[in-house]
N, C-alpha and C positions, 0 to 999 in steps of 0.2 A: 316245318321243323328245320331243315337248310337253312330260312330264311335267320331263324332265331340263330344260330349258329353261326351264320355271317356275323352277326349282330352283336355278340358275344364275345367273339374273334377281333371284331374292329375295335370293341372298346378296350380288350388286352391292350392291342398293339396301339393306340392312341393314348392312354394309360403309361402303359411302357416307357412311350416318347416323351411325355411330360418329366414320367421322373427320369430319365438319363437329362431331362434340361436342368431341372431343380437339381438335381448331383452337382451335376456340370457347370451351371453358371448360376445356380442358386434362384431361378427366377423362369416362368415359362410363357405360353401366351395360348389362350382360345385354339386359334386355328392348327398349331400345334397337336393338338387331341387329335384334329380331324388328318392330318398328314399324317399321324404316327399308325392312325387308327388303318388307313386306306395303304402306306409301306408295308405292314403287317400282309395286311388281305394279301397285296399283289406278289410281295418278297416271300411269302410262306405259302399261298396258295399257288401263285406261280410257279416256284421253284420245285414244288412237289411233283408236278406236271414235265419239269424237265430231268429228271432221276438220273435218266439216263445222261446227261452230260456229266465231265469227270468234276469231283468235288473242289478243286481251287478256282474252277469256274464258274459257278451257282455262286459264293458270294461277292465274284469281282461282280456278273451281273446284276445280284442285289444291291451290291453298294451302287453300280449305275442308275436304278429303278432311282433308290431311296437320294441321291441325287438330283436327278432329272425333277422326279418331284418337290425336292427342296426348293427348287429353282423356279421351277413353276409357280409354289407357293409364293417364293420369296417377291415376284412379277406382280404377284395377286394383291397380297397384305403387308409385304415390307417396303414399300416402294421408299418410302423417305428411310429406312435402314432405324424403324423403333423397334421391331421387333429383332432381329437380328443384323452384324454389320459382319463382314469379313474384309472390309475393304484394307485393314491393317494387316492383312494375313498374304505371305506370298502366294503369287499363283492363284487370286482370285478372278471371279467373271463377274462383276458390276457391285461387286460384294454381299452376293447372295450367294455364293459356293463357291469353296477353293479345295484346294488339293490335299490337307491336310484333313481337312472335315471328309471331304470324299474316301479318305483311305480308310479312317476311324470307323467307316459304315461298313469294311469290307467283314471284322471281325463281329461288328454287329449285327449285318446282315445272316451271317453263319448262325447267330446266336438264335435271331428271329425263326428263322428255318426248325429249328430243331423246337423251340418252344411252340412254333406253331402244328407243326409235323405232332406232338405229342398231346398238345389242348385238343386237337382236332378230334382224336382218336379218342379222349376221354371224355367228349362233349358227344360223339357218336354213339358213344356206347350207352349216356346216362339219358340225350334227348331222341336219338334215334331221328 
């Protein structure tokens, strides 16, 4: 049952990440689902596990996660910059993450936290 739960969890927050792209830039890609899905897991299950740190710092370190892992992906499936570019954006790193993208995650991050903090609890109680 945990397992289904994760599973459930990943596809919210994969889910999630498509449509802030479709919002955002009108257009998203495959691998997309799987980062949004795996941000989710780590930015709300992770952060649930650090409670105890003060709340302005749970989403700076979500937005790091959800970074790090952008970056990672971007290494993976953007290498020629189709799927995304930021190389026109200040303060970029090879044009897979810049500084404005990373700050946009700190309030998203937060948002993650609490949607997941709240599905958890209601997937708990219905799948046990």
């Amino acid at each position: 049952m945990k397992f289904l739960r994760g599973c459930i969890l990943f596809y919210i927050g994969g889910t999630a990440y498509m449509i802030l792209e479709f919002v955002w830039r009108g257009r998203s890609h495959g691998s997309m689902f799987l980062l949004g899905g795996l941000c989710f897991l780590l930015v709300g299950g992770g952060m649930s596990k650090l409670r105890n740190l003060p709340v302005p710092v749970r989403p700076l370190l979500g937005a790091g996660i959800i970074t790090g892992l952008e970056l990672i992906t971007g290494w993976l499936v953007n290498r020629d910059h189709s799927v995304w570019d930021y190389r026109d954006q200040l303060f970029h790193f090879q044009g897979q993450i810049c500084l404005a993208f990373s700050l946009l995650w700190v309030p998203v991050s937060l948002a993650a936290m609490e949607l997941y903090a709240v599905t958890q609890k209601k997937l708990a109680q219905k799948i046990m």
